[in-house]
C-alpha positions in Angstrom: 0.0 0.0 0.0 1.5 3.7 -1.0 2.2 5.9 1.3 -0.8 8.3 0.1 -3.4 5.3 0.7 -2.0 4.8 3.9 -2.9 8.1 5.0 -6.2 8.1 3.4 -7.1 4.6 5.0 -5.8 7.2 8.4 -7.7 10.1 8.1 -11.2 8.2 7.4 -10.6 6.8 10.9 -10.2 10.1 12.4 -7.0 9.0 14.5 -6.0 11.5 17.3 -2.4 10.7 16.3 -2.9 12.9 12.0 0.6 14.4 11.5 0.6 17.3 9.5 2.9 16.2 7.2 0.6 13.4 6.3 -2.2 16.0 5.9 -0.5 18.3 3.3 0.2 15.4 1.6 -3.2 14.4 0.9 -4.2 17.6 0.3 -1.7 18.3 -2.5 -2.6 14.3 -3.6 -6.1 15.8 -4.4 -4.9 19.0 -6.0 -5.1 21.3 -3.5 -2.2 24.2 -3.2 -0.8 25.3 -0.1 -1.2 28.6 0.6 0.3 30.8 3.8 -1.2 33.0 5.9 0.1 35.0 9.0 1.2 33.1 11.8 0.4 29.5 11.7 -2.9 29.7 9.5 -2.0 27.8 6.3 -4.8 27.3 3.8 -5.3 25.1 1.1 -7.3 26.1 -1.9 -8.2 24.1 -4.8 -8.9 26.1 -8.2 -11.0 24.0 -9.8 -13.5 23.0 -7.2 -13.1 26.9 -5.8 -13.1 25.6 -2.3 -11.1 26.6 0.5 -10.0 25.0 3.9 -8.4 27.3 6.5 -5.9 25.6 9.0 -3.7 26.7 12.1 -0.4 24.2 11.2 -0.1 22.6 14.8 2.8 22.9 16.6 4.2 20.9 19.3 2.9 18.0 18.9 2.6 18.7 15.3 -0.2 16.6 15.1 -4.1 17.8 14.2 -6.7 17.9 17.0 -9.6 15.9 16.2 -11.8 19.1 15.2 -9.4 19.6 12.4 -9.2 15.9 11.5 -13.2 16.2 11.2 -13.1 20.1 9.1 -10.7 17.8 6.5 -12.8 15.0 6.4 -15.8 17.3 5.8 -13.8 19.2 3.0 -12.7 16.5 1.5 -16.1 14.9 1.3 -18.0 18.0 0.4 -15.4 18.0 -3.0 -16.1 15.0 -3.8 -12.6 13.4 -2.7 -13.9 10.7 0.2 
C-alpha cells in the first residue's frame, strides 16, 4: 500500500495521532495548493473546485486535534474526494 493510501485509509478513521505532514500530503494528492497566511494559519485552496479550507499548522505536537481531522474529512467529502 503507497504511502498516500496509507494516509487516506488514516484520516477516514479520524485518528487523534494525524501528522501534518501526512495532511499536506493528501491535500496536495487531491490538487489542493498550499497557501500561507500569518502566523500558523495555512490554507489550502483548490482552483478547480473553488473551495477553501483554513488551518492553524499545529505545533508541538505537530499533530491535528480531532476538530481539524473532522473540518478535512468534511472538506474533502463536500469535494467530492472521500
Amino acid at each position: 500500500m503507497s504511502k498516500i493510501k496509507k494516509a487516506l485509509a488514516r484520516i477516514k478513521s479520524k485518528p487523534s495521532d494525524f501528522t501534518w505532514n501526512e495532511l499536506t500530503k493528501v491535500m496536495i494528492y487531491f490538487g489542493y495548493r498550499q497557501l500561507e497566511g500569518s502566523g500558523s494559519r495555512v490554507k489550502f485552496y483548490h482552483d478547480q473546485k473553488d473551495t477553501l479550507l483554513a488551518i492553524h499548522r499545529p505545533h508541538n505536537p505537530k499533530t491535528l486535534r480531532p476538530y481539524q481531522v473532522e473540518e478535512v474529512i468534511n472538506r474533502l467529502e463536500r469535494d467530492g474526494f472521500l
